[in-house]
ROLOVO-267957 format. One line per field, with one value per residue (C-alpha): residue number from 1; residue in three letters; chain; x, y, z. Coordinates in nm, 2 decimals. Example, Ala and Ser with C-alpha at 12.3 -4.5 7.8 and 13.67 -1.06 7.14 Angstrom:
% residues 2
i	[1/2]
aa	[ALA/SER]
ch	[A/A]
px	[1.23/1.37]
py	[-0.45/-0.11]
pz	[0.78/0.71]
//
This chain:
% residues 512
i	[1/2/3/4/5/6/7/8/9/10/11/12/13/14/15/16/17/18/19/20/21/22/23/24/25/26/27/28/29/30/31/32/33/34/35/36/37/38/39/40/41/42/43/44/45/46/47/48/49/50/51/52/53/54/55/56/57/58/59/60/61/62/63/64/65/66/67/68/69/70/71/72/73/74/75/76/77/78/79/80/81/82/83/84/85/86/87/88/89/90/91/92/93/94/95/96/97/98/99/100/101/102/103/104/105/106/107/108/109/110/111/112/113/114/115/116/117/118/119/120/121/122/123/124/125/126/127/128/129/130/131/132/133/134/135/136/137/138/139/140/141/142/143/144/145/146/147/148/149/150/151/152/153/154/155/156/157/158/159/160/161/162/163/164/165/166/167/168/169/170/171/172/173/174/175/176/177/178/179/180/181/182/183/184/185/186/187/188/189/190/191/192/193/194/195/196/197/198/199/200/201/202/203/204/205/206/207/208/209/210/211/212/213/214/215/216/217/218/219/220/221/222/223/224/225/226/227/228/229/230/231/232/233/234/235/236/237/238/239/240/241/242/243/244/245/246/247/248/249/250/251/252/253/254/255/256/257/258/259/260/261/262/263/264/265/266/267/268/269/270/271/272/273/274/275/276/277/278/279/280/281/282/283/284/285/286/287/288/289/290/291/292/293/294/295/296/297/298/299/300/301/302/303/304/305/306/307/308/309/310/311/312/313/314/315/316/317/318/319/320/321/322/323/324/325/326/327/328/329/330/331/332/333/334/335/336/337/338/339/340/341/342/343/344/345/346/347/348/349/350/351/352/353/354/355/356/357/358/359/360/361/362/363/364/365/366/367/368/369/370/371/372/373/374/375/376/377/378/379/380/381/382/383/384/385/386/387/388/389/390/391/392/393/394/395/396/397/398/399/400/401/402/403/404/405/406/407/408/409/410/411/412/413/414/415/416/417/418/419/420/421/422/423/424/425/426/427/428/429/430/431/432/433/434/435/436/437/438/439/440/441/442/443/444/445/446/447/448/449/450/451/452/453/454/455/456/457/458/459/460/461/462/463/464/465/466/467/468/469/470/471/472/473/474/475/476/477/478/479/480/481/482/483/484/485/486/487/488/489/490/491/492/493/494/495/496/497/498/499/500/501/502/503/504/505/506/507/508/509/510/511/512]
aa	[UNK/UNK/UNK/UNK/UNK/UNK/UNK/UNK/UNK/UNK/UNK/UNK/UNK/UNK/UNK/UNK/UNK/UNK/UNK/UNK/UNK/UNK/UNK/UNK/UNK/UNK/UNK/UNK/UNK/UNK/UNK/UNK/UNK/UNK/UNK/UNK/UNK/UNK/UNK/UNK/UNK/UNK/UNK/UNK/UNK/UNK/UNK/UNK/UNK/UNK/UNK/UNK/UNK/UNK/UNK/UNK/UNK/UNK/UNK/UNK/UNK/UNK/UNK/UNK/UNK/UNK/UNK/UNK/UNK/UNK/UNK/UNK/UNK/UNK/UNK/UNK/UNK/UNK/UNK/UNK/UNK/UNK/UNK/UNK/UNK/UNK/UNK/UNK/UNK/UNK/UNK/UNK/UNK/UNK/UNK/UNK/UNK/UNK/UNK/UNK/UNK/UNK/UNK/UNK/UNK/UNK/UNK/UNK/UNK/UNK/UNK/UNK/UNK/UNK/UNK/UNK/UNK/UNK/UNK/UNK/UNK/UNK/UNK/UNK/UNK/UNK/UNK/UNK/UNK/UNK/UNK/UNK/UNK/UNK/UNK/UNK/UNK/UNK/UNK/UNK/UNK/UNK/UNK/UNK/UNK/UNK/UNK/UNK/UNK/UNK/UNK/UNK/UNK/UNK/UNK/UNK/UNK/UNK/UNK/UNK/UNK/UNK/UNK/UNK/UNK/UNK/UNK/UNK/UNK/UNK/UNK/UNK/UNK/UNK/UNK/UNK/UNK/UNK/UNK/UNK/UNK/UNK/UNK/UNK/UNK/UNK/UNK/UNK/UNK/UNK/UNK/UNK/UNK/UNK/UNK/UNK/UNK/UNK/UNK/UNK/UNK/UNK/UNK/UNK/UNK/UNK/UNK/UNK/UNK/UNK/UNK/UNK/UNK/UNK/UNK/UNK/UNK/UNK/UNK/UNK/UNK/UNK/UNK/UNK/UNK/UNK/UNK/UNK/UNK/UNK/UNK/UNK/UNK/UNK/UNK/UNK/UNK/UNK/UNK/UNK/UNK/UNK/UNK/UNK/UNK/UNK/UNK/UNK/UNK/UNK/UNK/UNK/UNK/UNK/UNK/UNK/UNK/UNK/UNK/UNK/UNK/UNK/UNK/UNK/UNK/UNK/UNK/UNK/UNK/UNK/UNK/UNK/UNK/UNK/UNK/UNK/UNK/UNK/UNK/UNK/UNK/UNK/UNK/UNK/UNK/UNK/UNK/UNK/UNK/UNK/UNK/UNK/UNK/UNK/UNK/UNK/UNK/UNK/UNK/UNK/UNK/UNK/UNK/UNK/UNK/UNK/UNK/UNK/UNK/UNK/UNK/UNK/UNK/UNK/UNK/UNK/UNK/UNK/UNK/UNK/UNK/UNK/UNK/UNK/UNK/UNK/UNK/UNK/UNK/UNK/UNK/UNK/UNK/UNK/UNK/UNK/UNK/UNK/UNK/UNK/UNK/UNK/UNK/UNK/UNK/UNK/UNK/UNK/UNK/UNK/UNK/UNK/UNK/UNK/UNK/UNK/UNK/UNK/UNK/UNK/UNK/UNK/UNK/UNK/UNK/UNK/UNK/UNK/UNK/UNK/UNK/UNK/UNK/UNK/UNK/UNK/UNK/UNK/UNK/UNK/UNK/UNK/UNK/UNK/UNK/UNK/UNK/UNK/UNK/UNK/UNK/UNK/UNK/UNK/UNK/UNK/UNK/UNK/UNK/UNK/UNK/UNK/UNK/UNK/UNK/UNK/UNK/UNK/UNK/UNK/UNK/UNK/UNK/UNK/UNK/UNK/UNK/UNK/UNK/UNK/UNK/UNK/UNK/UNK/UNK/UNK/UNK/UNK/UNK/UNK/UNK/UNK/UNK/UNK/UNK/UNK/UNK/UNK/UNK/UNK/UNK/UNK/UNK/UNK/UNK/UNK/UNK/UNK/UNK/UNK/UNK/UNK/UNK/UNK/UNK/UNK/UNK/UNK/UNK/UNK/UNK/UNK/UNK/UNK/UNK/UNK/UNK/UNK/UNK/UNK/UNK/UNK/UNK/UNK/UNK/UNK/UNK/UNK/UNK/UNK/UNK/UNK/UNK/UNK/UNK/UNK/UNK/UNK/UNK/UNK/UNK/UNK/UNK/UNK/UNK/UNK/UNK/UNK/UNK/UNK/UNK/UNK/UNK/UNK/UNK/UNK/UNK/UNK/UNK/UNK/UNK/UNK]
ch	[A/A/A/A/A/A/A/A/A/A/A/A/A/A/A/A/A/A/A/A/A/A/A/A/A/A/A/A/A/A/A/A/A/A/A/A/A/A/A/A/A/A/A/A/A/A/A/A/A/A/A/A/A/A/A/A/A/A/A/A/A/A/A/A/A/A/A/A/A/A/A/A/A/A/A/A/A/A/A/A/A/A/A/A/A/A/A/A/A/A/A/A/A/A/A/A/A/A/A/A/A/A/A/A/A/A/A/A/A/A/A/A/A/A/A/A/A/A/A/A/A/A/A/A/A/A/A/A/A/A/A/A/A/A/A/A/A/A/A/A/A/A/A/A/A/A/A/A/A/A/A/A/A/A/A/A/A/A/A/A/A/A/A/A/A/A/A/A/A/A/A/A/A/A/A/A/A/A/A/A/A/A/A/A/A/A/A/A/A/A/A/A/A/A/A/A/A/A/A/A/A/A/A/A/A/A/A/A/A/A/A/A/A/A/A/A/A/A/A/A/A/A/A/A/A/A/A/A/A/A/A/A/A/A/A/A/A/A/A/A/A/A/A/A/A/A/A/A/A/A/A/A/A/A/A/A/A/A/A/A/A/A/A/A/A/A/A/A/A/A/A/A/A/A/A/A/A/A/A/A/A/A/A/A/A/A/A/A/A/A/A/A/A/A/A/A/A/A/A/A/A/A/A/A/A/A/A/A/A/A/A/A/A/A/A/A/A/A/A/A/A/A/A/A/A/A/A/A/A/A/A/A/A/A/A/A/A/A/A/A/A/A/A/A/A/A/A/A/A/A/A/A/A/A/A/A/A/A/A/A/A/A/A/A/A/A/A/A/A/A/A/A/A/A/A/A/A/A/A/A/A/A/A/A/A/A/A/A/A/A/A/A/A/A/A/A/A/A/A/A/A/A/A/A/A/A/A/A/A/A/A/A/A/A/A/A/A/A/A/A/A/A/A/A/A/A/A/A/A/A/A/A/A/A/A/A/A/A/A/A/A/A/A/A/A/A/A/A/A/A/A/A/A/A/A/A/A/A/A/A/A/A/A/A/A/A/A/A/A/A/A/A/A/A/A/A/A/A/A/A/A/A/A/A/A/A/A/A/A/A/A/A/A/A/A/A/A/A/A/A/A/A/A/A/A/A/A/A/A/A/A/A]
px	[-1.83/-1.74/-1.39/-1.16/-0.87/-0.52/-0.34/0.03/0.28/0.27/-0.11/-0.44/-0.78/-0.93/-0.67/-0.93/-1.20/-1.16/-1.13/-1.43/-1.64/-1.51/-1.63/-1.97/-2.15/-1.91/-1.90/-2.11/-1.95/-1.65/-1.39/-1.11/-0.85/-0.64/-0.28/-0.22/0.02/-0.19/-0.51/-0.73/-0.52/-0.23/-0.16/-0.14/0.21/0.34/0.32/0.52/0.48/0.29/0.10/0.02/-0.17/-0.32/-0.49/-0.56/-0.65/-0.94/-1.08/-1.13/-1.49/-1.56/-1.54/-1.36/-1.17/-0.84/-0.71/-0.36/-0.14/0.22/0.33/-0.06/-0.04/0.31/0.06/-0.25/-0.01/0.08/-0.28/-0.41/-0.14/-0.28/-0.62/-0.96/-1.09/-0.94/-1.10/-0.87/-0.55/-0.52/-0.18/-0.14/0.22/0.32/0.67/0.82/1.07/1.06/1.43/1.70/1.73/1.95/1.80/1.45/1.42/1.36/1.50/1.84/1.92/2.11/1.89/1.63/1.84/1.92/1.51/1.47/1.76/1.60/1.23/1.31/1.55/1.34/0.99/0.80/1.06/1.12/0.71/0.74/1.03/0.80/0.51/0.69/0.86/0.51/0.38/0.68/0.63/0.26/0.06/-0.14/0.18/0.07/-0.28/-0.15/0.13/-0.18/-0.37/-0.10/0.06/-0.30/-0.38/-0.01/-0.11/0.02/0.26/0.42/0.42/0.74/0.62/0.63/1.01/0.91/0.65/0.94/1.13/0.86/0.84/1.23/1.22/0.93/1.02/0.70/0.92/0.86/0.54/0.36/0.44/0.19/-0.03/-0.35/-0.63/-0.64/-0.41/-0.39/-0.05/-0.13/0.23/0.27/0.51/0.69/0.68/0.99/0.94/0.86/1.05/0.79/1.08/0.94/0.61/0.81/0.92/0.56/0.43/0.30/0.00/-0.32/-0.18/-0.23/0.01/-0.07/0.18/-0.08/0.08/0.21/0.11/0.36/0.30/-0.08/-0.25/-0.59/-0.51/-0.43/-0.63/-0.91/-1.17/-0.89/-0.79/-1.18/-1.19/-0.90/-1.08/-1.39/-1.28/-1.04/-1.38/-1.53/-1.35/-1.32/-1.61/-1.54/-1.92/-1.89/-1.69/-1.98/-1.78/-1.47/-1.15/-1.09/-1.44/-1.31/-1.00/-1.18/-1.45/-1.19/-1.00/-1.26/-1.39/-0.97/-1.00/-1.34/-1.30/-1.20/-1.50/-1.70/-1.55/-1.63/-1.74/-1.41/-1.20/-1.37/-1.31/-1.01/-0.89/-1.08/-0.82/-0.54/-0.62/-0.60/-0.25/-0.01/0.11/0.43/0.44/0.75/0.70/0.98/0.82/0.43/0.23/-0.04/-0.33/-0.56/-0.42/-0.64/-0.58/-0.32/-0.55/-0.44/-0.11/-0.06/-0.20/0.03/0.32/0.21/0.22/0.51/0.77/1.05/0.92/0.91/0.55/0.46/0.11/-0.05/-0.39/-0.55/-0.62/-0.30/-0.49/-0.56/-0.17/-0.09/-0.36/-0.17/0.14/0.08/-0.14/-0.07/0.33/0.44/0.48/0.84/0.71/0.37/0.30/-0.05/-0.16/-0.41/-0.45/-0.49/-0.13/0.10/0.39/0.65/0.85/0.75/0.85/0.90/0.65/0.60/0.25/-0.01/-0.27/-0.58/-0.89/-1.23/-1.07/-1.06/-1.42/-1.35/-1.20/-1.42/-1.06/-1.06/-0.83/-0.61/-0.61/-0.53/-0.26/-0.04/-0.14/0.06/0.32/0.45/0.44/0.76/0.77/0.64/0.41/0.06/-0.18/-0.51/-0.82/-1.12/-1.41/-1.81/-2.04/-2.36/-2.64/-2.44/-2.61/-2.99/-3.21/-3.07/-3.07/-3.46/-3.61/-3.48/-3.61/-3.96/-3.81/-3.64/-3.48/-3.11/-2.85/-2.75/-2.58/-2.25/-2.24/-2.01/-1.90/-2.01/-1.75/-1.75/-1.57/-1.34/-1.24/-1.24/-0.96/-0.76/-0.78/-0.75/-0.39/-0.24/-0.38/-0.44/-0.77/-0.92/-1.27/-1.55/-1.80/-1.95/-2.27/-2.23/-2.54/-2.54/-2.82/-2.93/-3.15/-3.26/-3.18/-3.02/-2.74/-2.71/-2.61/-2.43/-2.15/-2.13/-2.06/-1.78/-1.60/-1.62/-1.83/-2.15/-2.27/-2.02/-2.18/-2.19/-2.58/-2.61/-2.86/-2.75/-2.79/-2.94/-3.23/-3.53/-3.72/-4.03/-3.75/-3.61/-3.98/-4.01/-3.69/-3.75/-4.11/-3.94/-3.67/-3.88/-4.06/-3.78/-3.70/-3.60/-3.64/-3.22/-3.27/-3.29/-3.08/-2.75/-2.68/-2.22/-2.13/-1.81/-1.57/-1.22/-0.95/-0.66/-0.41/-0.11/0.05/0.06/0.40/0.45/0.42/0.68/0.91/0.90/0.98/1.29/1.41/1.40/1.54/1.81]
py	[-0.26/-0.09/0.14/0.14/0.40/0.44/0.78/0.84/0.93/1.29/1.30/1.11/1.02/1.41/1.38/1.22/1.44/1.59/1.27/1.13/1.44/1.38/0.95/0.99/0.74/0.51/0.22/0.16/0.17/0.38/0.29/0.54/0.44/0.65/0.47/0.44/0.77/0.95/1.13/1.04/0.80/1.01/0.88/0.50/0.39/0.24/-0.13/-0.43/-0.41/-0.79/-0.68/-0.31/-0.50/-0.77/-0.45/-0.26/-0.63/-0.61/-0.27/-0.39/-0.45/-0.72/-0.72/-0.37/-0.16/-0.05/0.27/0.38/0.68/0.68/0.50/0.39/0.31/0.06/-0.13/-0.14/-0.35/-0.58/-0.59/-0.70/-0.97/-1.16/-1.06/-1.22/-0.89/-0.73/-0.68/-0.46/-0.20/0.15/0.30/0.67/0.80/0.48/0.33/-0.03/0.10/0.44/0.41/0.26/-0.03/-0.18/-0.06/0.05/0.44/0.56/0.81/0.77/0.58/0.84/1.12/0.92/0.87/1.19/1.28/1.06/1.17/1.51/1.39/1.25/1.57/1.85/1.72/2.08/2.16/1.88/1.78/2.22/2.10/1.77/1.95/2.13/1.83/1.72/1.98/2.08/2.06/2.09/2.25/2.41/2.40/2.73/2.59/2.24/2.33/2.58/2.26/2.05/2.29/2.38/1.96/1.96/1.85/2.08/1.81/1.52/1.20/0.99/0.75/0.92/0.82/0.48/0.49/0.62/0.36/0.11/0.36/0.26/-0.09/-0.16/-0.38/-0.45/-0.51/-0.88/-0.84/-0.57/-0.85/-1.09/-0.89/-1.15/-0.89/-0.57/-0.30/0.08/0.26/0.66/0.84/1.21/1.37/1.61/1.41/1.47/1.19/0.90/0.90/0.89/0.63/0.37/0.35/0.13/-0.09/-0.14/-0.23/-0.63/-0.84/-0.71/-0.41/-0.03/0.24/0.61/0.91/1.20/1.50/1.88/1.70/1.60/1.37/1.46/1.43/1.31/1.65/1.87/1.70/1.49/1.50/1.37/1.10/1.01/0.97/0.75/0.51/0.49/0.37/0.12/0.01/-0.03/-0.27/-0.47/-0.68/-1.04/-1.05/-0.75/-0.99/-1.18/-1.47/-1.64/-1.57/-1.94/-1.93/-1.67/-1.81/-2.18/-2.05/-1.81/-2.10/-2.31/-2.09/-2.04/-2.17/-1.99/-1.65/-1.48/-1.56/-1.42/-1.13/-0.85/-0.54/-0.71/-0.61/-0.28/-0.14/-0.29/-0.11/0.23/0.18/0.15/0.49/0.70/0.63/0.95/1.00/1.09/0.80/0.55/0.29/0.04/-0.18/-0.30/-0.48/-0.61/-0.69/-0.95/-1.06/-1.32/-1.45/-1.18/-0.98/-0.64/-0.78/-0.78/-0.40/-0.31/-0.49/-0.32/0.02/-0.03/-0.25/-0.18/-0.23/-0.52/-0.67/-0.87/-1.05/-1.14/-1.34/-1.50/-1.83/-2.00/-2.17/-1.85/-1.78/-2.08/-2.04/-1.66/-1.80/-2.06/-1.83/-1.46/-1.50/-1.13/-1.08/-1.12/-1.28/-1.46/-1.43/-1.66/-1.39/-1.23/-0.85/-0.80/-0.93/-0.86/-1.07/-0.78/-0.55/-0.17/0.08/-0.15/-0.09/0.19/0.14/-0.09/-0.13/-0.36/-0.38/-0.58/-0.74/-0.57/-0.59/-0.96/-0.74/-0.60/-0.51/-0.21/-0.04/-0.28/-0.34/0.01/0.04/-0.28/-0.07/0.25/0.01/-0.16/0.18/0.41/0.73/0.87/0.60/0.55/0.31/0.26/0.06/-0.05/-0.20/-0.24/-0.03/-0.07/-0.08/-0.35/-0.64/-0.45/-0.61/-0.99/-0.87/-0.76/-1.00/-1.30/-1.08/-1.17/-1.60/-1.63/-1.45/-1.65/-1.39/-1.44/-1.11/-1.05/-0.74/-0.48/-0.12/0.20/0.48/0.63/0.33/0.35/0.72/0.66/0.37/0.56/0.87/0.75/0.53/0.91/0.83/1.12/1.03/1.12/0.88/0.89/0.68/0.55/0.34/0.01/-0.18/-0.49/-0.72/-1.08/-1.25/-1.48/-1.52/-1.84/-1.64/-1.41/-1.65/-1.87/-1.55/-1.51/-1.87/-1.83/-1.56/-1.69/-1.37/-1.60/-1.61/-1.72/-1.58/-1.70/-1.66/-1.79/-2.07/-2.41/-2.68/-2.70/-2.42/-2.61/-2.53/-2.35/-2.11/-2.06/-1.98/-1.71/-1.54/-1.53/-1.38/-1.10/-1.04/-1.05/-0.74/-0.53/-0.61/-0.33/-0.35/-0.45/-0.75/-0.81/-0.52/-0.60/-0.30/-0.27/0.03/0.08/0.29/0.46/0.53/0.73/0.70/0.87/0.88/1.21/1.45/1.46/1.11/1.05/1.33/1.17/0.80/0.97/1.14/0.82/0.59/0.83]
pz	[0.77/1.08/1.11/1.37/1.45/1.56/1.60/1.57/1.80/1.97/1.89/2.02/1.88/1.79/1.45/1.29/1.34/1.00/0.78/0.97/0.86/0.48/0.57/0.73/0.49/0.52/0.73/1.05/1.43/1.45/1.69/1.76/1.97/2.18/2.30/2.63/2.71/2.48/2.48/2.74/2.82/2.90/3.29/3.16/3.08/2.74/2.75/2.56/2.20/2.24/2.53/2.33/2.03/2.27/2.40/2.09/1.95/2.22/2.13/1.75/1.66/1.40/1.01/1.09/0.83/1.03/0.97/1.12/1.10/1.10/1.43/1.46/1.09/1.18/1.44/1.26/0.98/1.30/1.37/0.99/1.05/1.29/1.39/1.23/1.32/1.06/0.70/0.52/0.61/0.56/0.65/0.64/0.67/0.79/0.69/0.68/0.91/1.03/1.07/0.73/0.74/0.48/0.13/0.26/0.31/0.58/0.87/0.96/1.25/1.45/1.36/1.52/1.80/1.82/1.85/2.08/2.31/2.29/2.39/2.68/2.76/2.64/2.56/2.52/2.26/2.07/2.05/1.90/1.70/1.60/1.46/1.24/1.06/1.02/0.82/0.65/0.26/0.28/0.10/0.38/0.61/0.79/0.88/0.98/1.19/1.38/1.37/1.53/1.80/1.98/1.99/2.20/2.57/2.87/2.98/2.85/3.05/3.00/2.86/2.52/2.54/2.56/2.28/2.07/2.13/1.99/1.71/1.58/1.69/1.48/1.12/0.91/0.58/0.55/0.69/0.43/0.16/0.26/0.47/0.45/0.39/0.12/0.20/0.13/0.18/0.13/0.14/0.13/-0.16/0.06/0.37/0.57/0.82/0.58/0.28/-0.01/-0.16/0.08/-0.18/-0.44/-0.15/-0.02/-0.34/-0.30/-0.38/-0.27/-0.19/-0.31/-0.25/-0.35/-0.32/-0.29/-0.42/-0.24/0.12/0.47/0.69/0.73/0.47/0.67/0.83/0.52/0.26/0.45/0.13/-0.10/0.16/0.19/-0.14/-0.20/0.05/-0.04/-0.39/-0.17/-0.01/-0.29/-0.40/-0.07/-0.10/-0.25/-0.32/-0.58/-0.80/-0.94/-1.12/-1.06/-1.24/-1.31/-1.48/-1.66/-1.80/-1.88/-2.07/-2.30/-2.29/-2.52/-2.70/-2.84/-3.17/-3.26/-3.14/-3.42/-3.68/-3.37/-3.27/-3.54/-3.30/-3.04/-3.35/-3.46/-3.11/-3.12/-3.41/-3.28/-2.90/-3.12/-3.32/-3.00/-2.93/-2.97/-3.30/-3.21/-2.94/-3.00/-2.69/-2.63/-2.45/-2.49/-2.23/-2.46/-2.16/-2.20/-2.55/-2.65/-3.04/-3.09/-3.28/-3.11/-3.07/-3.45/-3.47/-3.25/-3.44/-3.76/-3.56/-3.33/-3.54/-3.32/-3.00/-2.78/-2.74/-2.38/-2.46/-2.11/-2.13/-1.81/-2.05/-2.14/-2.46/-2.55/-2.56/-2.72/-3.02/-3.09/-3.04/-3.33/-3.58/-3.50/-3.38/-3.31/-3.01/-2.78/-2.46/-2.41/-2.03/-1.89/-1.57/-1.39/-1.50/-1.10/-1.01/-1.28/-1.24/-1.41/-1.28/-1.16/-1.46/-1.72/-1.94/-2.21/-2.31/-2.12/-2.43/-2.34/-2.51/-2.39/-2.16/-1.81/-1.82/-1.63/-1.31/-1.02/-0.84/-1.02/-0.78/-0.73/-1.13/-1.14/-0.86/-1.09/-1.43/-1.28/-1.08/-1.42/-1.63/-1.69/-1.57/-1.88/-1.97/-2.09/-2.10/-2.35/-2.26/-2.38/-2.15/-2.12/-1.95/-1.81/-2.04/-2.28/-2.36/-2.23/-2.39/-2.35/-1.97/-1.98/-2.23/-1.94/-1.70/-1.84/-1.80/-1.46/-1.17/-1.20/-1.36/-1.74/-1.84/-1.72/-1.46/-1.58/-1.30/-1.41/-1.57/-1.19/-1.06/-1.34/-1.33/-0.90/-0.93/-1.22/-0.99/-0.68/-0.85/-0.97/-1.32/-1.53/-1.71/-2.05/-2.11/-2.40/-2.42/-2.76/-2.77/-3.08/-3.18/-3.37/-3.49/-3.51/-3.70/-3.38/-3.01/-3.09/-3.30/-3.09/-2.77/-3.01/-3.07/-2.69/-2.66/-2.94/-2.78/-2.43/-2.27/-2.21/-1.90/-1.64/-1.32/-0.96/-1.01/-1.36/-1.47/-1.50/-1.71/-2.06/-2.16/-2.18/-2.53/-2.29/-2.16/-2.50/-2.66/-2.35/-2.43/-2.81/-2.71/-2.55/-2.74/-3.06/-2.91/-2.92/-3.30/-3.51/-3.90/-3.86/-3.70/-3.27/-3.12/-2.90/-2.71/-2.61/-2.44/-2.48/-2.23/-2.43/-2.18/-2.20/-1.87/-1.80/-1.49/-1.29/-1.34/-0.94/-0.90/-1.26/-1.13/-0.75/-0.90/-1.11/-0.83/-0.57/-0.82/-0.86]
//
């Protein structure tokens, strides 16, 4: 995937420098922009804002990931709009509206008009004047605001003024809610230019906004390893092809298998029981997002733990909802979603608990920016999943049959910790290794089947196995037998989540 740039007002295409060092193995060509009035573009006046991204539309290379800062970050949004160039967003610093409008934060209007008076008036001083509202709050304020003064050109064309006025003019409220490709908002904490507010308003589907912590209005500049790392999870999680299955398959095949789940689904219940035992003693949630529910089994552990609290149970197969709903009825609110987009609202839940059920997303960060969105301030969340390694020896004995795909694909603990990380997540993870044993292949399957985690791949075998197939697999899998029985390997991933005190106290302090 190839990456292309766009600089913010008052600076050109060398603020990248650093956050390109902290990317070099990622992506392929690298594009970086300079606006016309900027950089080495500095004699070139400051065109119509339709003419401006027909230009910067032509400098875009194909399948490019688009990364804009602040003013550069507002067009780049303009830019994932409407080009087919596009792949996915990356705003840095970069507001709905750099000026209030109505409810949204952002600077006030005469303030801005007010900066803007003085630019054209006293352009020296106010770009002096400009640099330091960049780097105040910062963490490394003393080095940035060095940084950002010796990058200052000798003279200042007019057409700044101009560019400044695009800069207010600019409204991408509407638009960041159905941005057609994957965004990434990263806001700074202390930034005193763009409200760190405006991250509840940007929140929408396929998007992932991050308030990084004790960082202005640079943090590409100030933190450029910590921004790297925040996309190269986002890019991770770009590619549709990582998925490996569709959700829809997903949901169908828990679907049937409904009513004969639970005489399957001894070790599902085990580590079920084990998720449950992690939560704080003390803990007294309100509200409980029970995440992939299925039958209700955890639903009814949490009942038994929590009886006062209100229980949401949110399953991706509405038969699955329906079969708890009739035998296990203890929860409030019964909700058929996708984990991914969680149709609730930000900060209403006390305790997300999911267990063996998130395996199903590839999205992780995305899964993990609407975890975060819909927990309190003070919240947690407890999960369960599957690691590489589970199911080994299914996966190698049909190694020995064919080359189609029949074990489900599961992301290593990295990706996980990454997303949580990377979505101000405070993380504690162990790992614990379950084996259980089968008399025969053919029971082994036959429990899959039962609890809808068979084989549901993009690459998986179709049609019926064909008795020479069968005989192959048993002859491998009959090799690995262990006086127990035929081993089936889970790995199984605990997590503990809380959000971050500096994103918790910064929520509190902009909803009050």
């Amino acid at each position: 995937m190839n990456i292309a740039l766009i600089h913010g007002w008052g600076s050109d295409a060398r603020c990248w420098q650093p956050l390109l060092q902290a990317l070099e193995d990622v992506g392929g060509q690298v594009i970086n922009i300079d606006l016309p009035g900027f950089g080495a573009r500095a004699a070139e006046p400051w065109p119509e804002t339709g003419d401006l991204l027909a230009q910067l539309d032509a400098q875009l290379p194909d399948d490019c990931l688009l990364l804009g800062w602040s003013l550069g970050g507002m067009l780049a949004a303009r830019l994932a709009a409407t080009s087919g160039k596009v792949r996915a967003l990356v705003s840095i610093a970069a507001n709905g509206s750099f000026v209030n409008r109505d409810d949204w934060p952002g600077m006030d209007a005469d303030v801005f008009a007010e900066f803007c008076r003085a630019q054209c008036e006293m352009p020296e001083k106010n770009l002096s004047r400009f640099a330091g509202l960049q780097a105040r709050g910062d963490g490394q304020m003393r080095g940035l605001l060095k940084t950002l003064k010796s990058s200052q050109p000798a003279s200042i064309p007019q057409s700044w003024c101009t560019a400044l006025a695009c800069l207010g003019e600019l409204d991408n409220r509407a638009l960041l809610q159905q941005l057609p490709v994957p965004a990434l908002h990263i806001l700074g904490s202390k930034d005193a230019l763009v409200p760190a507010a405006a991250a509840k308003k940007m929140h929408a589907p396929g998007a992932q906004v991050t308030v990084m912590g004790d960082c202005g209005h640079c943090p590409h500049l100030s933190q450029p390893e910590a921004v790297a790392r925040l996309i190269r999870s986002f890019v991770s999680s770009l590619d549709a092809a990582t998925a490996p299955l569709e959700k829809s398959s997903v949901a169908r095949a828990f679907g049937r298998a409904a009513q004969s789940y639970d005489a399957a689904a001894h070790l599902q219940r085990a580590v079920c029981r084990g998720l449950l035992g992690r939560a704080a003693e003390n803990g007294a949630p309100k509200r409980i997002l029970d995440l992939g529910s299925g039958t209700g089994y955890g639903s009814e552990l949490l009942r038994k733990r929590f009886p006062e609290a209100e229980i949401i149970a949110l399953d991706i197969a509405p038969q699955m909802l329906g079969y708890a709903r009739e035998q296990r009825p203890v929860a409030d609110g019964y909700v058929a979603a996708d984990a991914e987009q969680l149709p609730l609202a930000d900060g209403c839940i006390d305790l997300v608990f999911s267990s063996f059920a998130l395996q199903w997303c590839y999205q992780l960060p995305q899964l993990f920016a609407e975890i975060r969105r819909v927990l309190a301030p003070a919240g947690n969340a407890l999960i369960s999943t599957l690691l590489p390694g589970t199911l080994q020896e299914l996966e190698t004995s049909w190694r020995t049959v064919d080359d189609a795909v029949h074990v489900n694909r599961f992301l290593p603990e990295g990706d996980w910790r990454s997303a949580c990380v990377g979505n101000q997540l405070e993380v504690r993870a162990a790992v614990e290794q379950r084996v259980l044993h089968f008399n025969d292949v053919r029971t082994l399957m036959r429990e899959l089947k039962s609890i809808g985690a068979h084989n549901v791949n993009h690459g998986a075998g179709k049609g019926l196995l064909s008795r020479a197939k069968l005989r192959k697999l048993t002859e491998a899998y009959e090799r690995q037998r262990t006086d127990a029985g035929l081993p089936a390997t889970y790995q199984v991933l605990y997590l503990e989540l809380a959000r971050r005190r500096a994103v918790s106290e910064l929520d509190a302090a902009a909803s009050g």
